[in-house]
C-alpha positions in Angstrom: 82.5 136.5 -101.2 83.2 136.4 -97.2 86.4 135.8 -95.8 87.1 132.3 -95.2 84.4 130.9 -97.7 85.3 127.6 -98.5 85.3 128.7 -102.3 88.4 130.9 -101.2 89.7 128.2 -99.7 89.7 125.9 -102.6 91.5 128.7 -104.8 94.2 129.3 -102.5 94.7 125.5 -102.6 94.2 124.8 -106.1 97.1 127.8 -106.7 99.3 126.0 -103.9 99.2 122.9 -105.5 99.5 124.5 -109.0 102.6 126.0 -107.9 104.1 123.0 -106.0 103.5 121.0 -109.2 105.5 124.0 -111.3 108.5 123.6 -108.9 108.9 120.5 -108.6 108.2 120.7 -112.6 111.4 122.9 -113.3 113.1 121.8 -110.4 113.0 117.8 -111.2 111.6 118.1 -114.7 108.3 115.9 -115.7 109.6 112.6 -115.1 109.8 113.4 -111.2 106.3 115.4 -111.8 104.3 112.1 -113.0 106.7 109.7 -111.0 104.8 111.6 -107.9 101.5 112.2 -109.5 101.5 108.4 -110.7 103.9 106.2 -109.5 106.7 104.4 -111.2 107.0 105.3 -114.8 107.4 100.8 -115.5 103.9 99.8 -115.5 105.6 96.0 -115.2 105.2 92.9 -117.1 102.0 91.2 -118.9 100.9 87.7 -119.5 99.5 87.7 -123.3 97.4 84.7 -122.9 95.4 85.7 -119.4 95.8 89.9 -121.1 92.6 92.1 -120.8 92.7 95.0 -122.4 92.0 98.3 -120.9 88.5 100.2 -121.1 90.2 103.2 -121.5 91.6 104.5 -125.0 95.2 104.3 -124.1 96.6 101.1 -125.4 97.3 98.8 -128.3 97.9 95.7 -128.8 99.2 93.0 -131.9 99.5 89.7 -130.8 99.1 86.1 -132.8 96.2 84.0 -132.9 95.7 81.3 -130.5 98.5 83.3 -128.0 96.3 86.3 -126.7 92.4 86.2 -125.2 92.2 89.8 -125.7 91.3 91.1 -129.3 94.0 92.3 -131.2 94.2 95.3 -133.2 97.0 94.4 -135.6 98.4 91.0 -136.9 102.2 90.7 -136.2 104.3 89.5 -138.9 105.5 85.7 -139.4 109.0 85.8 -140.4 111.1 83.3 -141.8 113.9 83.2 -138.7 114.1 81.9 -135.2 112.5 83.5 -132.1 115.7 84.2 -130.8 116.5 85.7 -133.8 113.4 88.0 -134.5 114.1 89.4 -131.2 117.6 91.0 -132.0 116.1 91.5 -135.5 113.4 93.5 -133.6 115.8 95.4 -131.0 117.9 96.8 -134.1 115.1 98.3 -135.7 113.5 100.0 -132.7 117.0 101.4 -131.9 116.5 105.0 -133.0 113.6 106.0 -131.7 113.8 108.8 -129.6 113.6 108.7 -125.6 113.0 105.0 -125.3 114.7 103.0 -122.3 114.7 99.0 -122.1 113.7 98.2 -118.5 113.4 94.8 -118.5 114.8 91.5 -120.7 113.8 87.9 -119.6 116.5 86.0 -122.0 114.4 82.5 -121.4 111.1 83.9 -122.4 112.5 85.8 -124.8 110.3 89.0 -123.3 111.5 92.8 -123.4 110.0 95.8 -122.1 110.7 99.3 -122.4 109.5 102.7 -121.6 109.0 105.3 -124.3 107.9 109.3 -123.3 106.2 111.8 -125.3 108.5 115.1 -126.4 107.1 117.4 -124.9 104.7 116.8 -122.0 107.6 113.5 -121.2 104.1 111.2 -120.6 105.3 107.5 -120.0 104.0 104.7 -122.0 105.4 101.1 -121.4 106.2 98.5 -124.0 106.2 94.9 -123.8 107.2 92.4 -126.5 107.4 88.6 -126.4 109.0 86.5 -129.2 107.6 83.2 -130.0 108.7 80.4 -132.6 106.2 78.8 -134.5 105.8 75.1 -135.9 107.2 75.6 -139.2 110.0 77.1 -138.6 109.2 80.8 -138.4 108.5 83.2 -135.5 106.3 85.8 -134.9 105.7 88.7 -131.6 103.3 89.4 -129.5 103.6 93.2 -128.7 101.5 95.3 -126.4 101.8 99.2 -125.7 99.6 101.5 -122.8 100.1 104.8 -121.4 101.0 105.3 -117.4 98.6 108.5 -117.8 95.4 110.1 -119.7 92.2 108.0 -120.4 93.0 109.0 -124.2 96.4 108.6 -126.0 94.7 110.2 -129.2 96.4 106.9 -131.1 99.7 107.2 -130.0 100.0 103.8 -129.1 98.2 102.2 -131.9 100.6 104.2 -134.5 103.8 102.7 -132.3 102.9 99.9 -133.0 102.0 100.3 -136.4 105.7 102.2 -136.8 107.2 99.1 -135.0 106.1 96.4 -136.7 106.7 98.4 -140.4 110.4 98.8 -138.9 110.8 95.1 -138.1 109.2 93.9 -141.7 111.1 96.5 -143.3 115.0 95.9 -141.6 113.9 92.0 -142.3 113.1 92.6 -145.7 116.5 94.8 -146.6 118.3 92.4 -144.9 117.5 90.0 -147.4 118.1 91.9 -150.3 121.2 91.4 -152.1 123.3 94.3 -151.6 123.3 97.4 -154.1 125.3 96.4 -157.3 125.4 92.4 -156.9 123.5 89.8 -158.4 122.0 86.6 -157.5 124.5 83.9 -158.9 123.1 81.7 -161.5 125.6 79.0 -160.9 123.8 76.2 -158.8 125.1 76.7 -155.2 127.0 72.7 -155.3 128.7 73.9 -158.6 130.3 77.1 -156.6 131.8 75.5 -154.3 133.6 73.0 -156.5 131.7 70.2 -155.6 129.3 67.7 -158.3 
């Protein structure tokens, strides 16, 4: 190949920016790396009702009928509590799961939004839940997850929400048990307090 080929030329800066990307990589760590390569790791608020969905495999959504135009790919649960409620229901169970960050709470629309990154790699994906109270008393969430990078998230977004929305119906569900060891009372509830 002569000397100077363009061919050479792309090599040399393929390997620059190769090793640019590698020291930046160990000097920062990833979150600098894709906060250059893409921009803020937040990828900001949604509206559910004007929502379109991406072409792309790399997001999820579950969101009521009647709230969302986009399709939905799971039905979110209708529990038996306030809005209000259901969202501090829904923060407790979420709380373990590893390297997520809240960015964002609207306490008057009852929205939240956090950013959750893969182990390894540290890719971004950004969260956004809304909590909504429903005519008969009961409230439900409209929850939509999408990846800051990749045109493919090979289902990671579709099994968070899957895993979020099991975590929700399962906290509310044990939180209605009666603890280990008691049982219900059998004594009308006007008779235990004394009063006919």
């Amino acid at each position: 190949m002569p000397r100077g080929s363009p061919s050479r030329g792309r090599a040399w800066t393929a390997a620059a920016g190769t090793a640019v990307a590698a020291a930046l990589w160990f000097a920062g760590g990833a979150d600098l790396v894709w906060r250059l390569v893409a921009g803020p790791p937040d990828l900001g608020a949604v509206a559910f009702e004007t929502l379109v969905r991406r072409t792309t495999a790399n997001d999820a959504l579950a969101c009521p009928p009647g709230l969302c135009a986009a399709s939905s790919d799971f039905p979110p649960p209708r529990l038996a509590m306030p809005a209000a409620e259901l969202r501090r229901a829904f923060a407790a169970a979420i709380a373990a799961e590893p390297r997520l960050e809240r960015v964002a709470a609207d306490d008057a629309a009852l929205t939240d939004r956090w950013v959750q990154r893969t182990r390894l790699m540290r890719f971004p994906d950004t969260i956004v839940a809304r909590f909504v109270d429903l005519p008969d008393g009961r409230a439900t969430l409209a929850l939509y997850s999408r990846s800051q990078l990749g045109r493919d998230d090979f289902g990671v977004n579709r099994d968070r929400i899957a895993r979020w929305l099991g975590r929700l119906e399962e906290a509310v569900a044990s939180r209605d048990r009666p603890a280990a060891g008691t049982r219900p009372s059998a004594t009308p509830p006007a008779a235990a307090t004394g009063s006919r």
